[in-house]
C-alpha positions as CSV (number, residue, x, y, z in Angstrom):
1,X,0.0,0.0,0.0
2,X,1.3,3.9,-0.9
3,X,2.6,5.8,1.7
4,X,0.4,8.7,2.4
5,X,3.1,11.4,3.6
6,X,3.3,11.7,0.0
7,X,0.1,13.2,-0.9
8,X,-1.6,14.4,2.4
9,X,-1.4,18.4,3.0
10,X,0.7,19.2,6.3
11,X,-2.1,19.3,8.9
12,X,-3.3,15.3,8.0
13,X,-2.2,12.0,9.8
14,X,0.8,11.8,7.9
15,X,2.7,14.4,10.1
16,X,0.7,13.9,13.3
17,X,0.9,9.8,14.1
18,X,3.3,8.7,11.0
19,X,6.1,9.5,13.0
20,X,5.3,6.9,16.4
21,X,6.9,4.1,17.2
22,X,5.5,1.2,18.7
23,X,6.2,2.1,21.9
24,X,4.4,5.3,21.7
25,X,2.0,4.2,20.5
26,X,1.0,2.0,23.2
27,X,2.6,4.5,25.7
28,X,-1.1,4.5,27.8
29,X,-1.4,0.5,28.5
30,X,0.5,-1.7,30.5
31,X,3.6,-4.2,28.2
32,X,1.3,-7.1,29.4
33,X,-1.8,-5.4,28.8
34,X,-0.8,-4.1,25.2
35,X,1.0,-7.7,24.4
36,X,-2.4,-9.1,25.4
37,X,-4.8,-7.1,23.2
38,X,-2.2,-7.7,20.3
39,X,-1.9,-11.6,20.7
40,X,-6.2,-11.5,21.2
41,X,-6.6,-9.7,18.1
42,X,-4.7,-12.3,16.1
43,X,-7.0,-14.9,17.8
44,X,-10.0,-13.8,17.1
45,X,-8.9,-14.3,13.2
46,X,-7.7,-17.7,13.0
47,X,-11.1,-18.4,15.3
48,X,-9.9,-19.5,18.3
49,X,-12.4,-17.8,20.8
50,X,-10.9,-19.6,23.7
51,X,-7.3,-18.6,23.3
52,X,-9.1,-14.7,22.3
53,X,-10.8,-14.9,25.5
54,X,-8.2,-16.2,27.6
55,X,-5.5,-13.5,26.7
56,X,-8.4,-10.8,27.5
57,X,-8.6,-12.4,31.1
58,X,-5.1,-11.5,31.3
59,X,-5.8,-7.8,30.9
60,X,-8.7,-8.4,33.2
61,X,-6.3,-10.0,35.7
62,X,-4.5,-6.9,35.5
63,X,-6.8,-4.5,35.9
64,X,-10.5,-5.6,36.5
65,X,-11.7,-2.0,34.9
66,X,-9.5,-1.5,31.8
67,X,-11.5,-1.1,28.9
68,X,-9.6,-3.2,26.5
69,X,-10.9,-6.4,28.7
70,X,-14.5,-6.0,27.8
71,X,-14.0,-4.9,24.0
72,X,-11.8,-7.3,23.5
73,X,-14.8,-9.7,24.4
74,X,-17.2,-7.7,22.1
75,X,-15.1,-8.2,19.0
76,X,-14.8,-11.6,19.2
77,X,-18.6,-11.9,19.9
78,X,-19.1,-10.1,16.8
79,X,-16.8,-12.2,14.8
80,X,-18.2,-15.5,16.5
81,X,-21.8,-14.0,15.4
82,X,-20.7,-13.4,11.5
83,X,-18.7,-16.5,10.9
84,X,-19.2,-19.1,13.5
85,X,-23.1,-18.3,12.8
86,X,-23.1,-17.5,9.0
87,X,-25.1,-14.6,11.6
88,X,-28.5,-16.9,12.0
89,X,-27.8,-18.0,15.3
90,X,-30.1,-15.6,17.5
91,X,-28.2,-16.8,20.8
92,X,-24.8,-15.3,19.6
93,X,-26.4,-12.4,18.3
94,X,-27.9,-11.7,22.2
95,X,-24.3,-13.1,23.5
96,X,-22.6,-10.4,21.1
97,X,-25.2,-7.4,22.1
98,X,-25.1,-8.4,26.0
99,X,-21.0,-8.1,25.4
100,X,-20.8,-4.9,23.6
101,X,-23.5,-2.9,25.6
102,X,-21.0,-4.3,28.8
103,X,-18.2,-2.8,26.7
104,X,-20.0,0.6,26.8
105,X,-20.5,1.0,30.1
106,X,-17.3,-0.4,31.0
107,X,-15.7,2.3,28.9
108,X,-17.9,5.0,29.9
109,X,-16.9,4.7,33.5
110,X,-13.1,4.3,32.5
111,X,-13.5,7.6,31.1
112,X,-15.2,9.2,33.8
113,X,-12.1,8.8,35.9
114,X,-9.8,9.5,33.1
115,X,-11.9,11.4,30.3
116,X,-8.2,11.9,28.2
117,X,-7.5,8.1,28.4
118,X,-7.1,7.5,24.5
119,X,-7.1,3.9,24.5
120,X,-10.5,4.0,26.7
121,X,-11.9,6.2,23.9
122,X,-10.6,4.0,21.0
123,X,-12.1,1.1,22.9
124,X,-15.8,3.5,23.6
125,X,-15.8,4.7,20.0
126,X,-15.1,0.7,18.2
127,X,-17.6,-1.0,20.3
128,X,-20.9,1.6,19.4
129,X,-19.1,1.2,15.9
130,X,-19.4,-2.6,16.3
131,X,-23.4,-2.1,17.6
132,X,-23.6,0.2,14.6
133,X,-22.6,-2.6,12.4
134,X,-25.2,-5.0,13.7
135,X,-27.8,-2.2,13.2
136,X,-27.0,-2.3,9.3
137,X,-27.1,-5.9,9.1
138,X,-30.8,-5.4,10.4
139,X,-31.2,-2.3,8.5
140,X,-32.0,0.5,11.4
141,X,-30.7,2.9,9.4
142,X,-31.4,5.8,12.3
143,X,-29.7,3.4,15.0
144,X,-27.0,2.6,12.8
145,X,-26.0,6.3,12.4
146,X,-26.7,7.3,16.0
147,X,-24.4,5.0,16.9
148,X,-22.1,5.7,14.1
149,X,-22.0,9.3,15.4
150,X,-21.3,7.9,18.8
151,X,-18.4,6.2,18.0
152,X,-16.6,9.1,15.6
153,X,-17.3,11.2,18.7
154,X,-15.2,9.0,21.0
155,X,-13.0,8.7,18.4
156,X,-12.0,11.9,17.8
157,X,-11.6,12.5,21.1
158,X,-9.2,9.8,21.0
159,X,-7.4,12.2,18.6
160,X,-7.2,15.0,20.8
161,X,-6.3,13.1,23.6
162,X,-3.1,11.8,21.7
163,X,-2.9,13.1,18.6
164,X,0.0,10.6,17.4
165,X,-2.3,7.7,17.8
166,X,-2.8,6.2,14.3
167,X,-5.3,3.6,15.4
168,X,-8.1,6.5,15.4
169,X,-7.7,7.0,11.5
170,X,-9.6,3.7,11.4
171,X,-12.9,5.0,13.0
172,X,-12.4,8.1,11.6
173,X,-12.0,7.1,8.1
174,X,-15.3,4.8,8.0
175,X,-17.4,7.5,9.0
176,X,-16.0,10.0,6.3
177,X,-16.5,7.2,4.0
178,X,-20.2,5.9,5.1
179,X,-21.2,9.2,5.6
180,X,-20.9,9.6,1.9
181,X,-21.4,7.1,0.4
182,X,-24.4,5.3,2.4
183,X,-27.1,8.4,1.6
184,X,-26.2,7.5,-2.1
185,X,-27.6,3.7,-2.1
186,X,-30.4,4.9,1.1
187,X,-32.2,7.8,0.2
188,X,-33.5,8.3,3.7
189,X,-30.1,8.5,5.1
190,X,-29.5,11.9,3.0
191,X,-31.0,14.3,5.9
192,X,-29.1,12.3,8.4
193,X,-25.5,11.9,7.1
194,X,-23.7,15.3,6.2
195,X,-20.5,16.2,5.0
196,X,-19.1,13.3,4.4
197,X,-15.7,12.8,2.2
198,X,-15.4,9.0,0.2
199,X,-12.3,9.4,-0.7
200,X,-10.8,11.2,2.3
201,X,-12.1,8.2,4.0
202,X,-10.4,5.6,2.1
203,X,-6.8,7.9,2.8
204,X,-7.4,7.3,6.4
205,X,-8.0,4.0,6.2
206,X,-5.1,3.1,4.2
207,X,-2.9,5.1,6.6
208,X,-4.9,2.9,9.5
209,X,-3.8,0.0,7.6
210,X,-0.6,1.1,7.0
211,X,0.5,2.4,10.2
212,X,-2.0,1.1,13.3
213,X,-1.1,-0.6,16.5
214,X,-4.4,-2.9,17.2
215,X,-6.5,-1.9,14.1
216,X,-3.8,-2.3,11.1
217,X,-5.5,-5.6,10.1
218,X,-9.5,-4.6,10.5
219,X,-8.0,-1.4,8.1
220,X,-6.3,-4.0,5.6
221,X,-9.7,-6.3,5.6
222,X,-12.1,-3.1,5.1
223,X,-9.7,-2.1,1.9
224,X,-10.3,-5.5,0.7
225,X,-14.0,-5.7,1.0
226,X,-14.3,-1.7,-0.4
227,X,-11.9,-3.1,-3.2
228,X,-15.0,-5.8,-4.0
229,X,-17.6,-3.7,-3.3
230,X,-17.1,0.5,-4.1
231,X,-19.3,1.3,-7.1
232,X,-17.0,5.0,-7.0
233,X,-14.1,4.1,-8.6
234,X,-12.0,1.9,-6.3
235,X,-13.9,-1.1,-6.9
236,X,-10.8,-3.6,-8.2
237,X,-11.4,-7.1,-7.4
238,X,-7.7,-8.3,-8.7
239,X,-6.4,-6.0,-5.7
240,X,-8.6,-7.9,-3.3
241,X,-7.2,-10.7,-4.6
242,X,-3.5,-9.5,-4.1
243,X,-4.3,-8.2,-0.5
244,X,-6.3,-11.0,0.8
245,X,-3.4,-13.3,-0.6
246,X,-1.5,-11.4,1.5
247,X,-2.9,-11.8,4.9
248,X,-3.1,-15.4,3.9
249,X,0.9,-15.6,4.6
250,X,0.5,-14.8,8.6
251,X,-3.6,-17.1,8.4
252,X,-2.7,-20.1,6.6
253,X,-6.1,-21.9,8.9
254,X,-7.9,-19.0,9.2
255,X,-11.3,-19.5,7.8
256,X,-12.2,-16.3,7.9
257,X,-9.2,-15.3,5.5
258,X,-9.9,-18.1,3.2
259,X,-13.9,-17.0,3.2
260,X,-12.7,-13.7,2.0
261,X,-10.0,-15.2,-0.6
262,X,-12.9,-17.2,-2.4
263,X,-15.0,-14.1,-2.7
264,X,-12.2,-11.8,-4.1
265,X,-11.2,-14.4,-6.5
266,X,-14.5,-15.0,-8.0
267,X,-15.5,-11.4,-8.3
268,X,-11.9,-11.2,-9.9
269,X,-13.1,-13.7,-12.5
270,X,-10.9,-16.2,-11.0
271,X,-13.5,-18.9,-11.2
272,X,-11.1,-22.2,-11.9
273,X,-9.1,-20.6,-8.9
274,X,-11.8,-20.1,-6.5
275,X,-13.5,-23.7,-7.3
276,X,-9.9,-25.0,-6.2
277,X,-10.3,-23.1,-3.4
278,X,-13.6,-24.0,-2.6
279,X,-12.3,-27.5,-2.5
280,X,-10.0,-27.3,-0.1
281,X,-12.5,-25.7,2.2
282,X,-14.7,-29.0,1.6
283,X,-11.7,-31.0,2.3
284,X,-10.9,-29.1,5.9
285,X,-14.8,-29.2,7.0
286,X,-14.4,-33.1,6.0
287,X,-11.4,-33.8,7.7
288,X,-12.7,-31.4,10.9
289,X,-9.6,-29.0,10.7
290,X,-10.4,-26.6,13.6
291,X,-13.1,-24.0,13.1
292,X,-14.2,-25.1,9.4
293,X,-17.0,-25.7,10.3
294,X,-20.1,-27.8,8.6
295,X,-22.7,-24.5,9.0
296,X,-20.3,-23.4,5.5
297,X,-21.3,-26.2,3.4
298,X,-24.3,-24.5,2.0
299,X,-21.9,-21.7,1.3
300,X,-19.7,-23.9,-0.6
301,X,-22.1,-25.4,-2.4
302,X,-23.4,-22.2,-3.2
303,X,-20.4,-20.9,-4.9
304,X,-19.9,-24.2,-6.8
305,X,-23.7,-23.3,-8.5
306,X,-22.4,-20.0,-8.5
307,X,-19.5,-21.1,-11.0
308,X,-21.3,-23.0,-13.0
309,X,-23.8,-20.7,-13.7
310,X,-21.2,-17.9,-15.0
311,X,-20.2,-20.6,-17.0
312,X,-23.7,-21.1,-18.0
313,X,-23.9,-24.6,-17.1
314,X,-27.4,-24.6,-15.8
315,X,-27.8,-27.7,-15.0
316,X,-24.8,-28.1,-12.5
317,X,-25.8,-24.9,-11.4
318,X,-29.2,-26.1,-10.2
319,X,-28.0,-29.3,-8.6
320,X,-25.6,-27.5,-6.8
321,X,-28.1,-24.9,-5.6
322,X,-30.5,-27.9,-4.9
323,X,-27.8,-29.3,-2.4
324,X,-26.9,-25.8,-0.9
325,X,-30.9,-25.1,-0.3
326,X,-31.7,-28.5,0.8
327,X,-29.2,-27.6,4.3
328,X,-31.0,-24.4,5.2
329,X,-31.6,-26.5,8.6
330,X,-34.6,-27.7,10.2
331,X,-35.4,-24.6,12.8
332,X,-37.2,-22.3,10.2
333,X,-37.4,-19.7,12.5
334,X,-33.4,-19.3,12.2
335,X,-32.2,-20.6,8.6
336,X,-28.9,-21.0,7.1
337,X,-28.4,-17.3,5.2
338,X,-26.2,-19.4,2.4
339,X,-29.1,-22.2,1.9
340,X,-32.0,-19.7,1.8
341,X,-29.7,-17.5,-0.6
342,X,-29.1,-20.7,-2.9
343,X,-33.0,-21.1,-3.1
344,X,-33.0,-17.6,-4.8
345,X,-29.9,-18.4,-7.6
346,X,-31.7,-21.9,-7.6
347,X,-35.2,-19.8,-9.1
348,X,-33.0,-17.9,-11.4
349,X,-31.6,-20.8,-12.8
350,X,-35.1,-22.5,-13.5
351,X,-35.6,-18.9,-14.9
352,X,-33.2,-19.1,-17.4
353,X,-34.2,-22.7,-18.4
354,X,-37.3,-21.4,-19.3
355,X,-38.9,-23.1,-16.2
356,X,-41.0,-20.3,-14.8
357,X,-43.3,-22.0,-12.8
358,X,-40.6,-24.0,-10.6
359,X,-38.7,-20.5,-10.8
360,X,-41.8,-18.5,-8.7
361,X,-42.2,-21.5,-6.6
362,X,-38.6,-21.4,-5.0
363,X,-38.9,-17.6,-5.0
364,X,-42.3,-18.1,-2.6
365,X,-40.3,-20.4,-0.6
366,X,-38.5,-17.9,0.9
367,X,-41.5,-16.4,2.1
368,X,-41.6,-19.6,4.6
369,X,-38.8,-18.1,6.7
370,X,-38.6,-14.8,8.4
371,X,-37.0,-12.1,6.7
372,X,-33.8,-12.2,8.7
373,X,-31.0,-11.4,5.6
374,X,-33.6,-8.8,3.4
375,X,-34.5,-11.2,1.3
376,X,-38.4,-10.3,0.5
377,X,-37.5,-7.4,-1.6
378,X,-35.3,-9.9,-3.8
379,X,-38.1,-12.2,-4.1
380,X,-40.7,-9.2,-4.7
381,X,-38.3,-8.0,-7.4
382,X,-37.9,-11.6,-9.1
383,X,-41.6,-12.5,-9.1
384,X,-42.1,-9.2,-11.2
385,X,-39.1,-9.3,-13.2
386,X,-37.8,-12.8,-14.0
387,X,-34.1,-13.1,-14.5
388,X,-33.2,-13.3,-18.0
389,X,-30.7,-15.8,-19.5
390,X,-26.8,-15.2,-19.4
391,X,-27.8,-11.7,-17.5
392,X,-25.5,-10.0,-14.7
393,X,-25.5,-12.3,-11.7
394,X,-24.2,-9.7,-9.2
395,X,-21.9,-10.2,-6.2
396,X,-21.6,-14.1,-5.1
397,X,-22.4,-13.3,-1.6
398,X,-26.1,-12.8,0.1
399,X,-27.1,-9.1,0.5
């Protein structure tokens, strides 16, 4: 990634945090304590919730009120929630809001006794930006920003409390980016959301990536998913690929890393590459490699159809769908996000054979389940308009 000292103007991060060390840059927590969140972070990636949670007990140990020890706890709910759930599993999504409303408080009374703590205010700021993120995966848009406006508050306090801390160029960055770009794709968020600056965000963010303490990696991950995603201009899936690749080196066995591959490289048009990939995520869920877990199959199976219908090959398309939907899971009240997704590319398939009556009957399917992932305005949209043979397919992932 491009240094930024190069092109920001004198007053921007590049003068104020790219000069500190490591040590200063951890100057307000403990060796242990900072050694601690580090090694938790790293954790929480590769999965392993038990080794995350017992390097936070060491900062608990510690001190019983640092903030770090309860957000710590929050993230790794929040990552448990996305990818140990495939986020259907309503009993991690109460574990993760019971965690991060702890976090809150815990921070709030931290900074009550110490209201220029930076780290306290980092910690504050990322855990109502981790609520915030649940909010959009439910879509309460006005929670979401409340929230959102929450955390860049704490954030930038952060800032002034230690202006050579890069790690705040994280939080800061998402909401100059958000804050433009989400009133663009949600009308309603226009009146709410002012002032925001797309591509000042993504210069923060790459500086976060480039020179953060705890939040260099979440930085490098956001890049990769606004590299898949950002219909502005920095949209480049081959980058993704690159980065992702990347972060690989240090995750060999992380699953979320190799989740994150297989999406870059299809969007990339990697497709003989991702199918490979895709098999060797079989293989590890087969052979029970730790935290590959069998909740993904529908995923994989869903990118196999996925394949094979860019390649047009309908009918391995549908049979793979017809797997994938057949493991949305018996409790219809909290269904597999993948399977019910591959019922909705299993109707577009029997759409482009010319099959419209099976086509609007797994489209009405969907309406058997709750509309936990958004998926009623898809089906509303396909029962009008039909998809049409060798059309767009859009992003491989569920909305």
């Amino acid at each position: 990634m491009a240094c930024l000292a190069c092109c920001a103007p004198a007053s921007s991060h590049a003068t104020e945090a790219q000069a500190a060390s490591p040590s200063a840059a951890t100057a307000g927590l403990s060796p242990t304590i900072a050694a601690a969140a580090q090694t938790g972070i790293v954790r929480i990636y590769s999965m392993d919730f038990e080794g995350a949670g017992r390097e936070f007990q060491k900062i608990l140990a510690e001190d019983p009120e640092q903030p770090f020890a309860f957000y710590g706890p929050a993230a790794a709910s929040w990552v448990r929630f996305v990818y140990g759930s495939g986020r259907n599993d309503p009993a991690m999504e109460a574990a993760f809001e019971k965690d991060v409303e702890t976090s809150i408080q815990k921070s709030s009374a931290w900074i009550k006794k110490h209201p220029r703590d930076a780290y306290a205010l980092l910690a504050l700021g990322g855990s109502y930006g981790l609520r915030s993120r649940l909010s959009l995966v439910h879509h309460r848009w006005f929670r979401a920003v409340l929230d959102g406006r929450r955390a860049i508050k704490a954030t930038r306090d952060a800032q002034k409390a230690d202006p050579n801390l890069a790690d705040v160029y994280l939080g800061i960055g998402m909401w100059e980016y958000y804050s433009d770009v989400f009133p663009r794709m949600v009308k309603s968020l226009g009146r709410l959301l002012l002032g925001g600056n797309r591509q000042k965000g993504i210069e923060h963010i790459q500086f976060a990536a480039e020179k953060g303490r705890f939040v260099h990696m979440a930085a490098r991950l956001l890049l990769i998913e606004m590299s898949l995603e950002d219909p502005y201009g920095f949209r480049d899936p081959a980058r993704a690929v690159k980065m992702i690749r990347e972060v690989r080196k240090d995750y060999p066995d992380s699953p979320i890393f190799a989740q994150i591959e297989q999406v870059s490289l299809y969007e990339a048009g990697e497709h003989e590459a991702c199918r490979h990939l895709t098999d060797e995520y079989v293989r590890r869920i087969i052979t029970k490699s730790p935290n590959f877990l069998e909740i993904d199959l529908p995923r994989m199976h869903l990118f196999y159809g996925t394949i094979a219908f860019a390649k047009n090959d309908l009918v391995q398309a549908a049979k793979e769908f017809e797997t994938a939907a057949g493991m949305v899971g018996a409790n219809k009240a909290a269904p597999n996000r993948w399977a019910l997704w591959a019922r909705m590319r299993w109707g577009e398939v029997e759409d482009a054979l010319g099959h419209a009556a099976q086509a609007k009957a797994h489209y009405k399917e969907i309406y058997n389940y709750p509309d936990l992932f958004g998926y009623y305005a898809w089906v509303k949209n396909r029962l009008s308009h039909p998809y049409v043979a060798r059309s767009p397919l859009g992003p491989v992932s569920p909305p």
